[in-house]
mmJSON file of the N, C-alpha and C atoms, coordinates in Angstrom:
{"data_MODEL":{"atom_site":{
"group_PDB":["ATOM","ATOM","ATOM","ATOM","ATOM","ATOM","ATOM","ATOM","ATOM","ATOM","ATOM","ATOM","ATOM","ATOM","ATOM","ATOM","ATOM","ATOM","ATOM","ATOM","ATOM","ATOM","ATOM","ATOM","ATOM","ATOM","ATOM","ATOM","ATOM","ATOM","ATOM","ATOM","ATOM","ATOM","ATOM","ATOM","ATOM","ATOM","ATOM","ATOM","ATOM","ATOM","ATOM","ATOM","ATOM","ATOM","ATOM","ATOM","ATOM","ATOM","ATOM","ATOM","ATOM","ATOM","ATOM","ATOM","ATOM","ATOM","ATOM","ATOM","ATOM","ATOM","ATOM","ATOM","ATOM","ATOM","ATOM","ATOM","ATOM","ATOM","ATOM","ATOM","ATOM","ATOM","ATOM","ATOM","ATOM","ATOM","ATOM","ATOM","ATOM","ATOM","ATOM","ATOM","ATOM","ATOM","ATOM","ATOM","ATOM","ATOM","ATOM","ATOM","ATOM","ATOM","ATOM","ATOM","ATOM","ATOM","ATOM","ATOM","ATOM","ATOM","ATOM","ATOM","ATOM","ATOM","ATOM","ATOM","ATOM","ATOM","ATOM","ATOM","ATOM","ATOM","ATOM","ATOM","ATOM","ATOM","ATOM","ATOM","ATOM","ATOM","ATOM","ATOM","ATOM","ATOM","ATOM","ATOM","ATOM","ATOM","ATOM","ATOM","ATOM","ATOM","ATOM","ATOM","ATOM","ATOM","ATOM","ATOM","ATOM","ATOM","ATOM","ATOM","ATOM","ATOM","ATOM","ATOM","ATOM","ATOM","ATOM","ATOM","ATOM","ATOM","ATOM","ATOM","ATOM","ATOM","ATOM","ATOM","ATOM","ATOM","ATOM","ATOM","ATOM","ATOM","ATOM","ATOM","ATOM","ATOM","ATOM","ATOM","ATOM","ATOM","ATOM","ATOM","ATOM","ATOM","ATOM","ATOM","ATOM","ATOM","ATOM"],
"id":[1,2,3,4,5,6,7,8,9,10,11,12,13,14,15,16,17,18,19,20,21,22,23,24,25,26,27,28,29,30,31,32,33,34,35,36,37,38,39,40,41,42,43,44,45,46,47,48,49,50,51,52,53,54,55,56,57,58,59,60,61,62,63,64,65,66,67,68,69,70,71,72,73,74,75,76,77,78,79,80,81,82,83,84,85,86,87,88,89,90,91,92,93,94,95,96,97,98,99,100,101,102,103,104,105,106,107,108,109,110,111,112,113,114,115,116,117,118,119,120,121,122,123,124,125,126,127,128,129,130,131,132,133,134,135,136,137,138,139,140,141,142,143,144,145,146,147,148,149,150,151,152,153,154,155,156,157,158,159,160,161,162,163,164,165,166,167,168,169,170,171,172,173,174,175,176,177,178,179,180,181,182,183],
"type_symbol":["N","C","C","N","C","C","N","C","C","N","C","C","N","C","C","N","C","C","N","C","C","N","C","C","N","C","C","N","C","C","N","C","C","N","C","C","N","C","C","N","C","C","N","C","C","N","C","C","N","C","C","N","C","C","N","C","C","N","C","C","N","C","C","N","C","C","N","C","C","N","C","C","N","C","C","N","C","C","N","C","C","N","C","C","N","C","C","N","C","C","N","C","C","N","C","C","N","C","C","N","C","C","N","C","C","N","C","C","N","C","C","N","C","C","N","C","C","N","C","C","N","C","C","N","C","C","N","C","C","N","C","C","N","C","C","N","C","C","N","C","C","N","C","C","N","C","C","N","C","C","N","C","C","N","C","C","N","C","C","N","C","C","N","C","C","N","C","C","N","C","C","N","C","C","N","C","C","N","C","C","N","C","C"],
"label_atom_id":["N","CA","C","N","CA","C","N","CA","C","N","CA","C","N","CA","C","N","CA","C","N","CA","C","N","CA","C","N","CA","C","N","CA","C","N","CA","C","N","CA","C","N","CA","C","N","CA","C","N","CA","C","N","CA","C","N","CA","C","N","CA","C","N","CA","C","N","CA","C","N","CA","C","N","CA","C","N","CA","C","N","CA","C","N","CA","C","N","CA","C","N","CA","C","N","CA","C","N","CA","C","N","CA","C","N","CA","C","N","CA","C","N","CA","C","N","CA","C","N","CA","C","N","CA","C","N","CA","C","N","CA","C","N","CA","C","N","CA","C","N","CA","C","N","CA","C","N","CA","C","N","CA","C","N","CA","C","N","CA","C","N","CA","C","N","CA","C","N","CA","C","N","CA","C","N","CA","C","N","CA","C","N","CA","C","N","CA","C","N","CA","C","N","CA","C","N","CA","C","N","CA","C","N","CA","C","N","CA","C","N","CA","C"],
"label_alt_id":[null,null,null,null,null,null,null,null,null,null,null,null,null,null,null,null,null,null,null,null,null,null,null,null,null,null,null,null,null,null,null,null,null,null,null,null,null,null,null,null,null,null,null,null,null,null,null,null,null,null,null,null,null,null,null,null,null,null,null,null,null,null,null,null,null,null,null,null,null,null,null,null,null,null,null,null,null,null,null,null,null,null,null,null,null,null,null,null,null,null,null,null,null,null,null,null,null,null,null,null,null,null,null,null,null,null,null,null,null,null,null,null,null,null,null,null,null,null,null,null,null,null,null,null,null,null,null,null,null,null,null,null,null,null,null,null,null,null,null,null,null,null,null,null,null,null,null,null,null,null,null,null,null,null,null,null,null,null,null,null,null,null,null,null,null,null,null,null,null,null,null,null,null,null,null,null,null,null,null,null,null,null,null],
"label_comp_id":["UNK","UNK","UNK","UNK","UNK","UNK","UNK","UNK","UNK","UNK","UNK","UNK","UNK","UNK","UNK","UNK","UNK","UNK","UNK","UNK","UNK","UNK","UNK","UNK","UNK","UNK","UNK","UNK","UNK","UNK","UNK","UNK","UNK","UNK","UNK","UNK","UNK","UNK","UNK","UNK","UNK","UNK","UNK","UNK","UNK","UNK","UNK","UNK","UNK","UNK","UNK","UNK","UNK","UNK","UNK","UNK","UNK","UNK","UNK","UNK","UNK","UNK","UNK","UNK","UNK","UNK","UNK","UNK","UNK","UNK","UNK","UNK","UNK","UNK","UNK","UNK","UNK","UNK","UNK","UNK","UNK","UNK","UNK","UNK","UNK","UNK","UNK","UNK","UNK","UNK","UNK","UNK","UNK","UNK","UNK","UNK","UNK","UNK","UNK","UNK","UNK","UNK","UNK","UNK","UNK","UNK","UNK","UNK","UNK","UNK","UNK","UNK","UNK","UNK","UNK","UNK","UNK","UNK","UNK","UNK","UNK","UNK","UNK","UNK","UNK","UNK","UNK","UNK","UNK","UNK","UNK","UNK","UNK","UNK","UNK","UNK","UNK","UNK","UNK","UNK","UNK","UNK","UNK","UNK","UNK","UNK","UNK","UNK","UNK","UNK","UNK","UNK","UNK","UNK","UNK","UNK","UNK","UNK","UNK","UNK","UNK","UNK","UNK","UNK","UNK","UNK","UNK","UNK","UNK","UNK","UNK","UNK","UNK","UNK","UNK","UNK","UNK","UNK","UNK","UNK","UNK","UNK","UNK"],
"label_asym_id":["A","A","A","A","A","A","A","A","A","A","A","A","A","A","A","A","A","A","A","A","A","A","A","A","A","A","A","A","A","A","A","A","A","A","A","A","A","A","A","A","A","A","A","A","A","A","A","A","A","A","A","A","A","A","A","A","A","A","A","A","A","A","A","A","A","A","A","A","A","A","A","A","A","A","A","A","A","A","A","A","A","A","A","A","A","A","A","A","A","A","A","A","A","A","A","A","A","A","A","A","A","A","A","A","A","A","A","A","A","A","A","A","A","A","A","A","A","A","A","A","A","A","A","A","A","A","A","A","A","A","A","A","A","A","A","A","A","A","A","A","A","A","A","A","A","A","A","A","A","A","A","A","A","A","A","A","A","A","A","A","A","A","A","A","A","A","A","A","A","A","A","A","A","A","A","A","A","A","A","A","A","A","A"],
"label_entity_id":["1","1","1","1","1","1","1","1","1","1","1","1","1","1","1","1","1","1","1","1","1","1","1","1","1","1","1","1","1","1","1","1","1","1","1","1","1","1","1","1","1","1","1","1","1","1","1","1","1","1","1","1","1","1","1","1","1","1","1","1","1","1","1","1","1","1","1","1","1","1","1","1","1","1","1","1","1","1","1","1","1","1","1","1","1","1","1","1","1","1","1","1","1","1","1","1","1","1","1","1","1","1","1","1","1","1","1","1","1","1","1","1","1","1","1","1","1","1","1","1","1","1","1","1","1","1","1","1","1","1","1","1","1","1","1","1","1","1","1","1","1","1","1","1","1","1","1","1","1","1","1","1","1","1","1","1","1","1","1","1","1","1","1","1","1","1","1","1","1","1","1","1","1","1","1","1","1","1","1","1","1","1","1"],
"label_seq_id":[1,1,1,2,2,2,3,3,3,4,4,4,5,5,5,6,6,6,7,7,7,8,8,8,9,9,9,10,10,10,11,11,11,12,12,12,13,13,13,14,14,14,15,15,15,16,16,16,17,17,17,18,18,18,19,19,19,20,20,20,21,21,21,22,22,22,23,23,23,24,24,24,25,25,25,26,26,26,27,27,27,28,28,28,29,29,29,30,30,30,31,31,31,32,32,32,33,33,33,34,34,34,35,35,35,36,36,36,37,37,37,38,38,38,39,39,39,40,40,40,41,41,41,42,42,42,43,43,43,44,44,44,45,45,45,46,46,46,47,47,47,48,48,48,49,49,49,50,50,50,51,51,51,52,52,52,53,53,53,54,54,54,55,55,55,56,56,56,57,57,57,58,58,58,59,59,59,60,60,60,61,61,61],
"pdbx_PDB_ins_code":[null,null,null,null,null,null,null,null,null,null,null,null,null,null,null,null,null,null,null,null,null,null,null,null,null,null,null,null,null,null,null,null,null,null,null,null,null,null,null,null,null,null,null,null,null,null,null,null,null,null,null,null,null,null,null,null,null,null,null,null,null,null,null,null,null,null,null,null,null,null,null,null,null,null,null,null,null,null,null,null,null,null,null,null,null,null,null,null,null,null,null,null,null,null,null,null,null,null,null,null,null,null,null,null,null,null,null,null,null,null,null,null,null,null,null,null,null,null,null,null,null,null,null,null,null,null,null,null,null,null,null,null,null,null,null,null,null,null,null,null,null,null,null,null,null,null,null,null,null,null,null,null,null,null,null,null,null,null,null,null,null,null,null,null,null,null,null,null,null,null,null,null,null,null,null,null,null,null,null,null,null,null,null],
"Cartn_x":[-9.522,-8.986,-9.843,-10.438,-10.921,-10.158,-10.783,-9.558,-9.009,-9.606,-9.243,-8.192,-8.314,-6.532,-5.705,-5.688,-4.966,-4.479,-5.287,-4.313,-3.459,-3.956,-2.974,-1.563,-1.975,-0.677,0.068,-0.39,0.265,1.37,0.316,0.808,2.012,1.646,2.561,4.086,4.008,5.077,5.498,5.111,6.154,5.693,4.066,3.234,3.013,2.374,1.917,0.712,0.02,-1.278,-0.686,-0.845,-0.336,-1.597,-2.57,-3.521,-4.8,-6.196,-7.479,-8.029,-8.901,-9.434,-10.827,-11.755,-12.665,-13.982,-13.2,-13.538,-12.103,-10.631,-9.607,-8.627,-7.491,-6.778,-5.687,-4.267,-3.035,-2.124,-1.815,-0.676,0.764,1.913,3.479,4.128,4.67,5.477,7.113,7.798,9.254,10.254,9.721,9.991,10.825,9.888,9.872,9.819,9.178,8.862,8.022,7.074,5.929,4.524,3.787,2.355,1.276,0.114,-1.08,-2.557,-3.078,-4.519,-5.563,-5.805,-6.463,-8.106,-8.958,-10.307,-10.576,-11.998,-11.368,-13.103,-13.338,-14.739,-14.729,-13.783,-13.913,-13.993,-15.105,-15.869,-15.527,-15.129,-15.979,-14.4,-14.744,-13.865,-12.987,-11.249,-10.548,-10.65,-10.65,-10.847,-9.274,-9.316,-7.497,-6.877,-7.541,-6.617,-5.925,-6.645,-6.037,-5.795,-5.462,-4.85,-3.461,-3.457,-2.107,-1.117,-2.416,-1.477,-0.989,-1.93,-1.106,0.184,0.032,1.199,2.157,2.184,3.498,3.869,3.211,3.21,4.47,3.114,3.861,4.951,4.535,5.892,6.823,6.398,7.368,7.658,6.495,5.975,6.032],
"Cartn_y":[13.619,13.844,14.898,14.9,15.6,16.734,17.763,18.811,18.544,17.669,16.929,16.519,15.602,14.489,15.498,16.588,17.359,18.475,18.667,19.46,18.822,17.416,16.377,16.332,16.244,15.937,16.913,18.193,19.473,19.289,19.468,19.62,18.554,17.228,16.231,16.756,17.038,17.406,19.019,19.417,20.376,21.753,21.771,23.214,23.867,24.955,25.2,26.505,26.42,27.739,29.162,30.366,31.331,32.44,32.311,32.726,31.784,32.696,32.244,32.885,33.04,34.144,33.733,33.985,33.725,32.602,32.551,31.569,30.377,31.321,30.345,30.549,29.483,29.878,30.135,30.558,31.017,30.049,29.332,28.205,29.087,28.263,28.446,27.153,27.075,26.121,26.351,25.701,26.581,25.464,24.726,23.866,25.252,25.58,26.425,27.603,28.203,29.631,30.262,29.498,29.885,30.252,30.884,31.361,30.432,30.17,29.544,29.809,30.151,30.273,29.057,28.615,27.174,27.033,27.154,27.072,26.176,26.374,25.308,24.67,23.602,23.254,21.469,21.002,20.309,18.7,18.446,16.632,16.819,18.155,17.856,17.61,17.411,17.199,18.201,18.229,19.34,19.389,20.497,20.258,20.171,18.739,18.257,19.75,20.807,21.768,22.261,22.513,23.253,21.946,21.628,20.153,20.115,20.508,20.403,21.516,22.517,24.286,23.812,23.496,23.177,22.787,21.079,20.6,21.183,22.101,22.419,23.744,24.173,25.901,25.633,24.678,24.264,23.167,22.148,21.144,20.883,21.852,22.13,20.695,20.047,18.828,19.198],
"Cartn_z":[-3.39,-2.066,-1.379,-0.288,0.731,1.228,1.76,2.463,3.461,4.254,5.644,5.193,4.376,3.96,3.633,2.497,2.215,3.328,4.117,5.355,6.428,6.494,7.565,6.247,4.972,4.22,4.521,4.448,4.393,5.912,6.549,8.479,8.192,7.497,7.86,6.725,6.294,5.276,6.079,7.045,7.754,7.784,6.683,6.782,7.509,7.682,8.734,8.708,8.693,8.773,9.491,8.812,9.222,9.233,8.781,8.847,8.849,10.003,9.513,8.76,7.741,7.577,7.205,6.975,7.502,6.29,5.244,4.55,3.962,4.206,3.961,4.89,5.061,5.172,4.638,4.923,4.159,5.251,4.28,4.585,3.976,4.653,4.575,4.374,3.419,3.769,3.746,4.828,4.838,4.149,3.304,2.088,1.123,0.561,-0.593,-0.377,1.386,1.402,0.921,0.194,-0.283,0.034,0.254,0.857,-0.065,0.401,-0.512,0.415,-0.488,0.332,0.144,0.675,1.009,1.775,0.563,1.324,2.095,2.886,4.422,4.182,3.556,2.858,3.888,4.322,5.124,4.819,4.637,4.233,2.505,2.165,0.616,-0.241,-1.578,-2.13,-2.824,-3.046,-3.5,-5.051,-5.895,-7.043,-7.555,-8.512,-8.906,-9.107,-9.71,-10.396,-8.832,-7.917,-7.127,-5.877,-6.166,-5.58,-6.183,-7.144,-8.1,-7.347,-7.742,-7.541,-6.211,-5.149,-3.237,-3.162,-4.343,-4.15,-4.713,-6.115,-6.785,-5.705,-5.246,-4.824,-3.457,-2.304,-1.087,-0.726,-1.348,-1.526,-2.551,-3.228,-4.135,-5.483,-5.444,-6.356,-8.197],
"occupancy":[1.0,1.0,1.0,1.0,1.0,1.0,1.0,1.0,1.0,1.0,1.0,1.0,1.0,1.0,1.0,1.0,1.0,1.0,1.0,1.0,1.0,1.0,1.0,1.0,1.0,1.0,1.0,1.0,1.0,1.0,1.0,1.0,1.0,1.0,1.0,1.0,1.0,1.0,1.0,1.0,1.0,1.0,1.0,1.0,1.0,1.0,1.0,1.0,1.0,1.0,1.0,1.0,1.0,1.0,1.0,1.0,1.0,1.0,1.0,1.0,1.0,1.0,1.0,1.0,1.0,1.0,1.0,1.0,1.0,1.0,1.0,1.0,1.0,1.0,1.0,1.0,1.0,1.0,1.0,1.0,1.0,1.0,1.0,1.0,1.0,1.0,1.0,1.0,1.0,1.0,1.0,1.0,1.0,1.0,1.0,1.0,1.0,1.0,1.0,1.0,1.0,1.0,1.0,1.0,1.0,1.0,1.0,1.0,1.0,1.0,1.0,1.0,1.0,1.0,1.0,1.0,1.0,1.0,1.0,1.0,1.0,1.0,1.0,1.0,1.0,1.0,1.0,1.0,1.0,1.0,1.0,1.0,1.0,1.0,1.0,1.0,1.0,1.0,1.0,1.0,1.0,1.0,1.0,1.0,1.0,1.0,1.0,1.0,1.0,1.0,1.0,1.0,1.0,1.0,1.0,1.0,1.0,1.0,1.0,1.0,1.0,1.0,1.0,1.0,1.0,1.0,1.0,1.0,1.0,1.0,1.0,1.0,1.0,1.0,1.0,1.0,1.0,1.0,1.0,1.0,1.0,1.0,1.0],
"B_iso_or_equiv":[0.0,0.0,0.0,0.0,0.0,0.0,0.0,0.0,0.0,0.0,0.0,0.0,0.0,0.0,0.0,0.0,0.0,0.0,0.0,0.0,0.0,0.0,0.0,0.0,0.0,0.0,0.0,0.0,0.0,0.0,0.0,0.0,0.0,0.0,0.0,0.0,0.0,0.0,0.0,0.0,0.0,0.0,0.0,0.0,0.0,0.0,0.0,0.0,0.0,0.0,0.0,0.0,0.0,0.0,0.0,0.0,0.0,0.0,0.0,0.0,0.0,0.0,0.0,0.0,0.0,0.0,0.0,0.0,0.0,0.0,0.0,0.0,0.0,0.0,0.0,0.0,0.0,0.0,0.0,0.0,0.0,0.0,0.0,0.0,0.0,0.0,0.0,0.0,0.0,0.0,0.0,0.0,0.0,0.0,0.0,0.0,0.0,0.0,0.0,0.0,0.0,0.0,0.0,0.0,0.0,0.0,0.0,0.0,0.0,0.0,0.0,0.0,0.0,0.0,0.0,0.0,0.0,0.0,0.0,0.0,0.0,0.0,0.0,0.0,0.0,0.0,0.0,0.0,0.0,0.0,0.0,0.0,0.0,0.0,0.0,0.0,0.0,0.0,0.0,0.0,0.0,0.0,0.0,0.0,0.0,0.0,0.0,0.0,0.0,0.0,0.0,0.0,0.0,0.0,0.0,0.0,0.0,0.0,0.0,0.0,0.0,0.0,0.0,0.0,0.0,0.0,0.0,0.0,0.0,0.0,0.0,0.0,0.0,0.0,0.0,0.0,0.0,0.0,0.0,0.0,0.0,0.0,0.0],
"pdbx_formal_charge":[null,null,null,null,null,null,null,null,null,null,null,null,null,null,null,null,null,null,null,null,null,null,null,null,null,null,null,null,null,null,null,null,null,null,null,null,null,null,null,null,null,null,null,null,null,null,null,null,null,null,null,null,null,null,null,null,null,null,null,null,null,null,null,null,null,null,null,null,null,null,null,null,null,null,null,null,null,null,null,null,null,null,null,null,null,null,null,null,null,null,null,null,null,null,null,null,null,null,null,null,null,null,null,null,null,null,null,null,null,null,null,null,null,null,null,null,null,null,null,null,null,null,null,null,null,null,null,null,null,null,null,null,null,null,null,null,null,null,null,null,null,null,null,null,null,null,null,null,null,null,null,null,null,null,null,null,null,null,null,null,null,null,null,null,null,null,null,null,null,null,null,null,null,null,null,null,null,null,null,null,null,null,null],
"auth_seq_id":[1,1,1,2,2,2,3,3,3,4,4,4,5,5,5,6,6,6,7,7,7,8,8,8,9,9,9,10,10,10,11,11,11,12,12,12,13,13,13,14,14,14,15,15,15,16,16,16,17,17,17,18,18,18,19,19,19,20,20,20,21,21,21,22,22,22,23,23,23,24,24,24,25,25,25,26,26,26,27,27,27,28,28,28,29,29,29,30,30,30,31,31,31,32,32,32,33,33,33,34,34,34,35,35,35,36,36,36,37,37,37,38,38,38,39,39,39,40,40,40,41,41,41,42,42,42,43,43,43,44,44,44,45,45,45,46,46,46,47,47,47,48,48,48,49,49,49,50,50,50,51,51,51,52,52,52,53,53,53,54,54,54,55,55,55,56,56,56,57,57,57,58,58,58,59,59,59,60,60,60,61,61,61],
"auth_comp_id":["UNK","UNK","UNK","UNK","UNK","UNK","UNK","UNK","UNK","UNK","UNK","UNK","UNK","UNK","UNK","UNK","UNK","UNK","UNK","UNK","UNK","UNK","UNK","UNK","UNK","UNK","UNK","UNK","UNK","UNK","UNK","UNK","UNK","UNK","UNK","UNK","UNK","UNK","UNK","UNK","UNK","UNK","UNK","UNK","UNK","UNK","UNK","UNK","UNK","UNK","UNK","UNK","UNK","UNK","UNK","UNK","UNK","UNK","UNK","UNK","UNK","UNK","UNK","UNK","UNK","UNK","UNK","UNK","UNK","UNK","UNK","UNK","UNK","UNK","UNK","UNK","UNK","UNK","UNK","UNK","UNK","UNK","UNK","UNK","UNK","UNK","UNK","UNK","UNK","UNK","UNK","UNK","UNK","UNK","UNK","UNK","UNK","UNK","UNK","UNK","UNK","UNK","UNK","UNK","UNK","UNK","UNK","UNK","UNK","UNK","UNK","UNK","UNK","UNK","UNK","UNK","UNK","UNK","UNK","UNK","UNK","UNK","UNK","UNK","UNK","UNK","UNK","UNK","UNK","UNK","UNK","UNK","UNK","UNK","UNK","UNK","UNK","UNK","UNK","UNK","UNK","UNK","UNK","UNK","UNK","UNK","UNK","UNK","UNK","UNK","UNK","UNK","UNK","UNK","UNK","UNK","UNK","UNK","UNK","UNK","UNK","UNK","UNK","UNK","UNK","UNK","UNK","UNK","UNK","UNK","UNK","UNK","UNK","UNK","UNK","UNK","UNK","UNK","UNK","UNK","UNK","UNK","UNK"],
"auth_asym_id":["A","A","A","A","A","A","A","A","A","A","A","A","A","A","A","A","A","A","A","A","A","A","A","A","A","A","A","A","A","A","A","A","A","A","A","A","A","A","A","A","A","A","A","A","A","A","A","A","A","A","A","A","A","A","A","A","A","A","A","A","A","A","A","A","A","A","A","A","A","A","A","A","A","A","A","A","A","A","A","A","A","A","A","A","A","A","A","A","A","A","A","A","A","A","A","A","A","A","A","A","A","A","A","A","A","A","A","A","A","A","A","A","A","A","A","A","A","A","A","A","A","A","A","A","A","A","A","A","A","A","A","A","A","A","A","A","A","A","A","A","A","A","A","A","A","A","A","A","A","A","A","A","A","A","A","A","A","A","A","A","A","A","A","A","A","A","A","A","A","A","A","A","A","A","A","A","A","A","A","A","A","A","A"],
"auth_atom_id":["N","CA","C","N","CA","C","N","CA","C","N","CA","C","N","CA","C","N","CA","C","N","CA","C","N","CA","C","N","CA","C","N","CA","C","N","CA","C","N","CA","C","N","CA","C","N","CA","C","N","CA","C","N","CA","C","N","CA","C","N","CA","C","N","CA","C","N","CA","C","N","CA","C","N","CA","C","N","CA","C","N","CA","C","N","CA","C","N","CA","C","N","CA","C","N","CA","C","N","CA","C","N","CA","C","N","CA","C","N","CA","C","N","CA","C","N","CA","C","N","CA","C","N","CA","C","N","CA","C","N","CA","C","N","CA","C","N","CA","C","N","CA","C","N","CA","C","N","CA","C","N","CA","C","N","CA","C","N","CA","C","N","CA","C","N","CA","C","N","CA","C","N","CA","C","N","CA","C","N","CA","C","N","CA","C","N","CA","C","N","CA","C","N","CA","C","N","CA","C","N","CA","C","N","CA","C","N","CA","C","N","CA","C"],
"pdbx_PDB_model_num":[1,1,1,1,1,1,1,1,1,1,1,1,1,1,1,1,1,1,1,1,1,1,1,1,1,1,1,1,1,1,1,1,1,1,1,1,1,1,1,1,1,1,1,1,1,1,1,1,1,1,1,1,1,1,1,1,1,1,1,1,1,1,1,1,1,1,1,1,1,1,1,1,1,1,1,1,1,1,1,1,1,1,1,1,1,1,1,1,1,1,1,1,1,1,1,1,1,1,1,1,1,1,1,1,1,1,1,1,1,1,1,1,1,1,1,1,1,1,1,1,1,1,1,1,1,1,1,1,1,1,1,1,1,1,1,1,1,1,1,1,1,1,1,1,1,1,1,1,1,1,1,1,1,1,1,1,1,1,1,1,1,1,1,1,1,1,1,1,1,1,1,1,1,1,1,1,1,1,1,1,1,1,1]
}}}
């Protein structure tokens, strides 16, 4: 999965970016209430481990 797909998933499941910072950002999700910092690499691909951590952290998966 790309970071592109994974931030439309995010946005689409109710996320929302609370910070830029200047290599990531810090997502919220008010799912779980949880914070995640989310590098912002674009075209390239997410590595599964932290593909995992996004989903268990922010949607609570």
């Amino acid at each position: 999965m790309k970071y592109n797909q994974l931030f439309a998933e995010l946005t689409a499941a109710g996320c929302s970016v609370l910070k830029h910072g200047s290599n990531h950002d810090i997502w919220f999700s008010p799912l779980t209430g949880n914070r995640f910092p989310l590098p912002r690499h674009g075209g390239q691909e997410v590595p599964k481990g932290m593909e995992r951590k996004a989903r268990k952290v922010l949607l609570g998966e």
